[in-house]
C-alpha positions in Angstrom: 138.6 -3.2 84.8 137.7 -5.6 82.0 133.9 -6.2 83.4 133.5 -2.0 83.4 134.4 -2.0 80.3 132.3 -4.5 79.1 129.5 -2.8 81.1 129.8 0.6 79.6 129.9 -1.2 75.7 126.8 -3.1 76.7 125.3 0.2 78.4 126.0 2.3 75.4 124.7 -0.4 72.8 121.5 -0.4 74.5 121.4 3.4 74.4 121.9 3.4 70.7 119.1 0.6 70.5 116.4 2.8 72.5 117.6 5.9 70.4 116.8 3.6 67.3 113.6 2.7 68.9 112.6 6.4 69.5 113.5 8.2 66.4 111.7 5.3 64.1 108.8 5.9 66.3 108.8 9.5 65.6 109.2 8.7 62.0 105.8 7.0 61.6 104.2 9.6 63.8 105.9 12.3 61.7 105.0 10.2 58.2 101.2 9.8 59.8 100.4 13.3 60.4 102.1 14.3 57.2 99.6 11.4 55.4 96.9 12.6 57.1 97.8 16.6 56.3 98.1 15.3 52.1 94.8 13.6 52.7 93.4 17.3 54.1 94.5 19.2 51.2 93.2 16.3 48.6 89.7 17.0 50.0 90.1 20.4 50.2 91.5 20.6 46.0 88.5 18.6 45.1 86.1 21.3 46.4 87.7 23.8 43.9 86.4 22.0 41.5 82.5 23.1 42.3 84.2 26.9 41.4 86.0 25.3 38.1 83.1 23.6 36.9 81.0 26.9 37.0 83.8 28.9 34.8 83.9 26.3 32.5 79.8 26.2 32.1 80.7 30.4 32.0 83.4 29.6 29.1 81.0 27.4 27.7 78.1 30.6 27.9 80.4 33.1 26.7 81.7 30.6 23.8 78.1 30.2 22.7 77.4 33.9 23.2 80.3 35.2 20.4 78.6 32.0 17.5 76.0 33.7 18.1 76.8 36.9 17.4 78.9 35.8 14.4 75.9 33.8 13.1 72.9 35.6 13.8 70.2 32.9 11.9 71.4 29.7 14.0 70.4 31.3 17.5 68.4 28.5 18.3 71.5 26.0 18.5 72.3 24.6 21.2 76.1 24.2 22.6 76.4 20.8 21.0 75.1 21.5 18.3 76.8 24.3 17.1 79.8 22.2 17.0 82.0 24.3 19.4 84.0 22.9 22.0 86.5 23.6 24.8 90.2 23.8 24.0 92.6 21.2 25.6 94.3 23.5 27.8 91.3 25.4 29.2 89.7 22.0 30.0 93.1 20.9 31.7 92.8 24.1 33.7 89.2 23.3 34.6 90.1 19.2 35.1 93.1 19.9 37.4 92.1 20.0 40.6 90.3 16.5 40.3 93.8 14.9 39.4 95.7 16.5 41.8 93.1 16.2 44.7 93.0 12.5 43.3 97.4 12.4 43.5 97.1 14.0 47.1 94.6 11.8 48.5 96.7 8.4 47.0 99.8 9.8 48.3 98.0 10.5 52.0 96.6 7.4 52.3 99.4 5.2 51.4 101.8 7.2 53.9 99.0 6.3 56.0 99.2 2.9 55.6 102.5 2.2 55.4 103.5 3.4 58.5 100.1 1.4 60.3 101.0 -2.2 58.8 
């Protein structure tokens, strides 16, 4: 009676250890794919910014277009010389999806890399 007993303990601790075994293996796949999906969507942030660079260079146009209206002898100024410039918030619109494709692509690769070493 005393060596069944000890036989089912022993059977159901090496159960619990292979259960162990396979849920911290499905962990890192689980942690890999979702490093490698972050990763995806860093790459594809950072191609907005082609689309956000052209609206700013448009904000930048239609920013010129109203000095010059409102000063009709300095036409010949350029952007920079004029003196204008683009507010804080509309260039943290335009700047965004640099930092957060940047943010995505750290937090990817170190899920990544974590779960590899």
């Amino acid at each position: 009676m005393n060596t069944l007993l000890n036989f089912l303990l022993e059977a159901e601790n090496n159960a619990t250890i292979a259960s162990a075994s396979q849920t911290d293996n499905r962990t890192k796949i689980v942690l890999i794919i979702m490093g490698i999906l972050l990763l995806l969507l860093g790459i594809t942030v950072f191609l907005f910014y082609t689309v956000t660079s052209r609206k700013m260079k448009e904000f930048k146009q239609k920013q010129l277009e109203q000095y010059r209206i409102n000063h009709p002898k300095k036409k010949h100024l350029s952007y920079d010389q004029t003196g204008l410039y683009v507010p804080s918030w509309e260039r943290a619109k335009y700047q965004s999806p640099l930092i957060i494709g940047l943010v995505l692509c750290i937090i990817g690769i170190s899920f990544i890399t974590s779960q590899l070493a």
